[in-house]
C-alpha positions in Angstrom: 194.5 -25.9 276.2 197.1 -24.6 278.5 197.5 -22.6 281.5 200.4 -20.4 282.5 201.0 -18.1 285.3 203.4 -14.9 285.4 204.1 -13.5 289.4 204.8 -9.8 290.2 208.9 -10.5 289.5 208.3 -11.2 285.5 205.6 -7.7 285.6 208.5 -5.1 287.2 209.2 -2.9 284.8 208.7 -2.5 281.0 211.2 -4.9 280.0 209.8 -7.6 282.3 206.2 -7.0 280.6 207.4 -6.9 276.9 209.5 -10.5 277.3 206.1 -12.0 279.2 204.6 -10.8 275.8 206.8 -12.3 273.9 206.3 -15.6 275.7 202.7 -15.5 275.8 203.0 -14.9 271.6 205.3 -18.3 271.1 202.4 -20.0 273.0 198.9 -19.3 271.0 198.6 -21.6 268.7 196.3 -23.4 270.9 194.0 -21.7 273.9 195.9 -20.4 276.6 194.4 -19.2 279.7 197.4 -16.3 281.5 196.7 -15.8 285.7 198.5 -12.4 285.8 200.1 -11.3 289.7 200.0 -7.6 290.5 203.2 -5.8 289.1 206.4 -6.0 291.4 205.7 -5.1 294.8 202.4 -3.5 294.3 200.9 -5.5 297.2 202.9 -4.3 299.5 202.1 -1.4 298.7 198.5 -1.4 298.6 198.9 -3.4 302.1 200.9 -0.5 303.6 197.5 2.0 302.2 194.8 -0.4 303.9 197.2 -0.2 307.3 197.2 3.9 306.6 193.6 3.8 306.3 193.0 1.4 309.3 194.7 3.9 311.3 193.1 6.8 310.3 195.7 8.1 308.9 196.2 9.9 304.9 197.7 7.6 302.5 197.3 9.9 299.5 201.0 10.2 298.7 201.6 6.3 298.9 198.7 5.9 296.5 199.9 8.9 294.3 203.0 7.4 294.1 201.2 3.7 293.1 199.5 5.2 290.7 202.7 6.6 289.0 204.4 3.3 289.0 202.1 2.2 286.7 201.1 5.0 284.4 204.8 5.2 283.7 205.0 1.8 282.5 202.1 2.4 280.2 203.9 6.1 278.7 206.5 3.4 277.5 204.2 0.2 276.5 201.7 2.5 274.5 201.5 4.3 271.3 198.2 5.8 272.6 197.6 6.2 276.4 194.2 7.2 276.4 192.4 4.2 276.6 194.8 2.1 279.4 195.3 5.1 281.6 191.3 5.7 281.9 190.9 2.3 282.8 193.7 2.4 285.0 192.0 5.9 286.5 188.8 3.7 286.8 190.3 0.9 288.9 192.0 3.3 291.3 189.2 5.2 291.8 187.9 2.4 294.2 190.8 3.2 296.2 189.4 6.9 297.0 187.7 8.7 299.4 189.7 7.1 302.2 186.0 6.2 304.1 185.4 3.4 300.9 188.2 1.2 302.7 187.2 1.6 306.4 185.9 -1.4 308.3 186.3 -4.6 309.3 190.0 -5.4 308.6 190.0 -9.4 306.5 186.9 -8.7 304.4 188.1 -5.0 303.3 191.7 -6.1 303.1 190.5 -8.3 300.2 188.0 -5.4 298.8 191.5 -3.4 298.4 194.5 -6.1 298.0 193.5 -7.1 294.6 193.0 -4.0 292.7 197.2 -5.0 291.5 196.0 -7.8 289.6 193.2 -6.6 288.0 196.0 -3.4 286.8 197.9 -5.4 286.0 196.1 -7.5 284.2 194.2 -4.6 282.1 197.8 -3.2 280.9 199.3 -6.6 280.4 195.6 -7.1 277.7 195.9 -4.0 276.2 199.6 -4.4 275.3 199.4 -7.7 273.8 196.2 -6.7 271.6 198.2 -3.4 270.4 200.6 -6.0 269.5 198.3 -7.9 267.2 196.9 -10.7 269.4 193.3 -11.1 269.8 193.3 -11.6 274.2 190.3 -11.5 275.8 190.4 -9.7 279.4 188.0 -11.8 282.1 187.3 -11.1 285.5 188.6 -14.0 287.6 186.0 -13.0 290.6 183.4 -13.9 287.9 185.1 -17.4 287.6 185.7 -18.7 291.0 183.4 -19.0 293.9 184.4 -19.1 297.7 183.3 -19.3 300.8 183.3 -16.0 303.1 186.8 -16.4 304.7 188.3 -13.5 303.7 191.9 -13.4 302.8 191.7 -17.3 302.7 188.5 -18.3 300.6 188.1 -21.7 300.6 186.8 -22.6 296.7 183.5 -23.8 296.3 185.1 -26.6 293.6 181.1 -27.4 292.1 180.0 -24.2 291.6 183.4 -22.9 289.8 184.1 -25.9 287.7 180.2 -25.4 286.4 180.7 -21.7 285.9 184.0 -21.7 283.7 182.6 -24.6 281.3 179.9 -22.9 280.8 181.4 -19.7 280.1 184.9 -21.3 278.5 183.2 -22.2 275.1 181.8 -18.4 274.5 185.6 -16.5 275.3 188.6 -16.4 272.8 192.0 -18.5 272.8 193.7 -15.9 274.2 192.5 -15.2 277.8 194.5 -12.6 280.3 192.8 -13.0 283.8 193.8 -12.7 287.6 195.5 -14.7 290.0 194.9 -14.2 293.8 191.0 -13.1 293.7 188.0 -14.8 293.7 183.9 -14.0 294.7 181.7 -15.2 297.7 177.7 -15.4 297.4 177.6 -11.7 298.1 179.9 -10.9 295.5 182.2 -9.6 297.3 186.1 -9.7 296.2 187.4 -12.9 298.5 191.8 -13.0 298.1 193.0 -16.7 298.1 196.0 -16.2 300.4 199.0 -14.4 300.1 200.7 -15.5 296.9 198.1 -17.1 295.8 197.8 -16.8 292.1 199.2 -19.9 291.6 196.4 -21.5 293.5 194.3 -19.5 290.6 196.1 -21.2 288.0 195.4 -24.7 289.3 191.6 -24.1 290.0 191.7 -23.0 286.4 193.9 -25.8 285.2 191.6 -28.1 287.2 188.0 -27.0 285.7 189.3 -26.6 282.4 190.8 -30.0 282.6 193.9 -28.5 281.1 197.1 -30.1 279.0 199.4 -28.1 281.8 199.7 -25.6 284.1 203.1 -23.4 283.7 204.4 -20.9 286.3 206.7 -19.0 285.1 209.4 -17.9 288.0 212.6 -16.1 288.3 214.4 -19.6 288.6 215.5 -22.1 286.0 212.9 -24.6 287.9 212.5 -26.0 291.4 215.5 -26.1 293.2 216.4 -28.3 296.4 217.3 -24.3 298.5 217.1 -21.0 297.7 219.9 -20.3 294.9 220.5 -16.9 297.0 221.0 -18.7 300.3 222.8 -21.9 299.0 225.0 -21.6 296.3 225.1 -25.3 295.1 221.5 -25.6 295.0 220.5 -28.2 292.2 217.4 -27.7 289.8 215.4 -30.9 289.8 214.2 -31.9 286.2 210.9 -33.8 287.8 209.6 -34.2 290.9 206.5 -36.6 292.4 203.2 -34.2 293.2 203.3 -35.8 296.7 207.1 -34.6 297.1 206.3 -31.3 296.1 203.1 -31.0 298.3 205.5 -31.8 301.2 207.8 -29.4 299.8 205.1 -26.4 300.4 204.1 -27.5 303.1 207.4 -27.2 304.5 207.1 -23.9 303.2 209.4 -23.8 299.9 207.9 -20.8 298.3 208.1 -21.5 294.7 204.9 -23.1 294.6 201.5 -22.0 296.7 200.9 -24.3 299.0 197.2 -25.3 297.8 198.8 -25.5 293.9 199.8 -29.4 293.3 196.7 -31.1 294.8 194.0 -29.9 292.5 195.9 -30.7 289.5 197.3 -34.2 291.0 193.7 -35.3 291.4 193.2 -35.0 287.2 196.9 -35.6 286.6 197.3 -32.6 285.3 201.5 -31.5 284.7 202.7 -28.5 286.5 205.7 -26.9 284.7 208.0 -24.1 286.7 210.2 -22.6 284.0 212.0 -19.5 283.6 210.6 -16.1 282.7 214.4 -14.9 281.8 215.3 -18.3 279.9 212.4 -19.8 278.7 214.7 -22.0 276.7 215.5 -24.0 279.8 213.6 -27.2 280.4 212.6 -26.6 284.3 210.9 -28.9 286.4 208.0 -31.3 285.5 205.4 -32.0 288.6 203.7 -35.4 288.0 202.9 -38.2 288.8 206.3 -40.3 288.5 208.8 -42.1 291.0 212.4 -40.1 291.4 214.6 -42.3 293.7 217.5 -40.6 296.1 216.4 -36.9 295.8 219.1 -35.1 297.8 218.1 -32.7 300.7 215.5 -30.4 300.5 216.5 -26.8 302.7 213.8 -24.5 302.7 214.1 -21.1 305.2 210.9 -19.7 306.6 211.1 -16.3 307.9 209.1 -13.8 310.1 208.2 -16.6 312.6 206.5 -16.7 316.1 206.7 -19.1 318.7 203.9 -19.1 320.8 204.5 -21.1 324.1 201.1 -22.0 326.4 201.9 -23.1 330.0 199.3 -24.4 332.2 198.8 -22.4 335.5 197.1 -25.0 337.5 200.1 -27.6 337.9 198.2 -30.1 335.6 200.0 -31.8 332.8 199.6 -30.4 329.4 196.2 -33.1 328.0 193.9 -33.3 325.1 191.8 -30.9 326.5 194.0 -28.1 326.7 195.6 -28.9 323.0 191.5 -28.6 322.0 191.5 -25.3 323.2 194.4 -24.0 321.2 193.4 -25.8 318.1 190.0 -24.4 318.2 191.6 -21.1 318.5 194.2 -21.5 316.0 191.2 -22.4 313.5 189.4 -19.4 314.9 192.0 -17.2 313.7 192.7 -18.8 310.2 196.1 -19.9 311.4 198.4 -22.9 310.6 200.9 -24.4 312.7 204.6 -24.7 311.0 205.9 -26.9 313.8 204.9 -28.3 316.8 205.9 -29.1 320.4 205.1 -29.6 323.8 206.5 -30.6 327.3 204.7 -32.1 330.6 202.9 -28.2 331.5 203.5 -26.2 328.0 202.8 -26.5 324.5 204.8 -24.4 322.2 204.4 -23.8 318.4 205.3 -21.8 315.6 203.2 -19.8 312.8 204.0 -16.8 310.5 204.0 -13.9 312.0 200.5 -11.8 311.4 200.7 -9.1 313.7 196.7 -8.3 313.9 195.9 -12.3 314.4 198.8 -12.9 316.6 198.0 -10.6 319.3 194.6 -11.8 319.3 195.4 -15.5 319.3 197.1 -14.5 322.2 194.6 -12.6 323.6 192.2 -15.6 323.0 194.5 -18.1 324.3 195.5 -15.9 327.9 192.5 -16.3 329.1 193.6 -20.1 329.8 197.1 -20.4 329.5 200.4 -18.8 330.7 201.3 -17.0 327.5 205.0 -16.3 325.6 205.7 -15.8 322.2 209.3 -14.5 320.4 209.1 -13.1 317.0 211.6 -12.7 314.0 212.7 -15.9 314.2 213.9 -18.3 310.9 212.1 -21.9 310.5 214.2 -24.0 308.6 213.3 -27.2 307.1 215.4 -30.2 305.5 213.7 -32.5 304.5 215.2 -35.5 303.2 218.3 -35.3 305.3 221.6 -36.4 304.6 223.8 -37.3 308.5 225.6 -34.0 307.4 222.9 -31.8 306.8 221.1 -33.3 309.7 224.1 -32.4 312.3 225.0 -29.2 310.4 221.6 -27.8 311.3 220.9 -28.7 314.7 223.8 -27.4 315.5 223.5 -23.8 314.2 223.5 -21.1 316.4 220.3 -19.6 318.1 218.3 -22.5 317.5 215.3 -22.2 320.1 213.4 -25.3 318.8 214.5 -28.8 317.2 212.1 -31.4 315.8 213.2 -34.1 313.9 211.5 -37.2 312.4 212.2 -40.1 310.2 212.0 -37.6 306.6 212.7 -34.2 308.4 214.3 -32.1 310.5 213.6 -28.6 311.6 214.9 -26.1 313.4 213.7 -22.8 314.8 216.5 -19.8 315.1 216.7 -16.6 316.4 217.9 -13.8 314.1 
């Protein structure tokens, strides 16, 4: 069996959903599992309604407007509305009276964030079995347990692998689910991250013990930079899974982060092809050797640099870097890049407003505390002695690390 996984960009618009159909039909002649993203940008969206609601404030006409998006889409998909717009009307009916998504921010962040998927989903099942196909619509927070960390549930691997086995022989070939979302203990709706549905894909590639996990993106595979930043950016036919690992963690956004290492551990192949030329052969993740890979450039934006400076004349020590490491963890945040000087220790994360200004809170209770936002983190990894001097040299750049595989830089603007 195989697994494939469609982001938001291949959902848009009516177009976009009718070629994903088309795909998903050249595929089932053996069981397919599809992780479905929320449609376009529907998560920004519902992310702007949970900050509405967070600050007391009416977000009626944003979700009047959200709800349009899609029940226009199905006025075009459908011969006959009735049954995909009252399931629609059920779904979004969580959404209202504005008191069902007040309280603590993470855990009802992820009650809200995933109600696009499960949309998304529902139309994406519907349309495919008007068309004839016999898919099977499951609820993916009935397939994979996490932890309590909300809006980064850490997958309880055991419990998940046992539940989809035992459920996987009683479902059809054709299964339409949801990437992104998961359950904890409580069964409460736990996200897996911000882009996370390819992480879904892998957990399910993983306990299935799949043929291949596909994700299909906007590109004709992965490339070595952004196509839209880099003109002459080359797609790579294969890569190692420990090259693309490094890749994410460096931040290339073609693949989650969490994605490759579930599926390296059962040698599983990830495919990235092309939604808008499936023809194309894209890029094969596995486990294989490719010598002289050129430069890797990957641009990570809406960055903070957080700077802690000692206020008592002592050098920066191992006790003070525990301190900001226990409060990074406290906060469920990752350092990008890292550096430090005789009395200051600066580093760089994305920039979450809400866990920012309390890491900083946290963290001026010890520490002489900066921090600059809006800044670009770029990566190159692999470097070249041109790419490695064009880079540091840019203009604006705050913060330079370099090592024997990589260099990055930190830039204002």
């Amino acid at each position: 069996m195989k697994v494939f996984k469609f982001g938001g960009a291949s959902l848009k618009d009516v177009n976009a959903i009718r070629n994903v159909a088309s795909i998903i039909k050249q595929n089932t002649k053996e069981n397919l599992w599809v992780v479905l993203s929320a449609m376009g940008s529907t998560t920004d969206a519902l992310e702007k309604i949970i900050a509405l609601s967070q600050a007391g404030k009416n977000f009626d006409n944003e979700l009047s407007h959200l709800k349009e998006y899609h029940f226009n889409i199905t006025r075009q998909l459908f011969n006959n509305t009735t049954t995909i717009d009252q399931a629609i009307h059920s779904l979004f009916n969580q959404l209202t009276p504005t008191a069902s998504i007040a309280g603590e921010y993470d855990c009802i962040y992820d009650q809200v964030i995933g109600l696009g998927e499960l949309v998304s989903s529902t139309i994406v099942c519907h349309f495919l079995q008007q068309g004839g196909l016999d898919a099977e619509w499951v609820d993916a927070r009935n397939l994979i347990l996490t932890d309590s960390t909300f809006r980064e549930g850490q997958v309880q691997w055991g419990e998940t692998e046992k539940k989809i086995k035992s459920v996987y022989p009683h479902l059809k070939k054709l299964v339409i689910t949801q990437g992104f979302i998961a359950h904890n203990e409580k069964r409460e709706t736990v996200s897996l991250g911000r882009e996370g549905s390819d992480f879904s894909a892998a957990i399910l590639g993983y306990c299935l013990h799949a043929e291949s996990v596909t994700i299909w993106k906007d590109v004709p595979g992965v490339m070595s930079a952004d196509p839209k930043r880099i003109a002459d950016a080359v797609v790579f036919e294969e890569l190692p899974y420990k090259e693309t690992a490094e890749m994410t963690y460096y931040g290339a956004s073609v693949i989650h982060p969490k994605t490759v290492k579930p599926l390296a551990m059962r040698n599983i192949p990830l495919l990235v092809k092309s939604f808008i030329n499936p023809s194309l052969p894209g890029t094969k993740i596995h486990d294989c050797h490719v010598p002289n890979l050129p430069p890797l450039i990957v641009h990570k934006e809406d960055q903070c640099l957080i700077s802690c400076k000692v206020t008592d004349y002592t050098f920066i020590n191992e006790d003070h870097l525990g301190t900001i490491f226990q409060a990074l963890h406290q906060n469920g945040m990752h350092v990008n890049v890292m550096q430090n000087s005789a009395i200051s220790f600066s580093f760089c994360v994305d920039y979450r407003e809400h866990r920012v200004l309390k890491l900083i809170e946290l963290l001026s209770k010890k520490f002489e505390v900066f921090y600059n936002t809006g800044l670009l983190l770029i990566t190159v990894k692999n470097y070249s002695p041109q790419t490695f001097n064009e880079y540091r040299n840019l203009k604006g750049v705050i913060l330079e690390q370099s090592s024997r595989a990589a260099l990055q830089v930190l830039v204002k603007g």
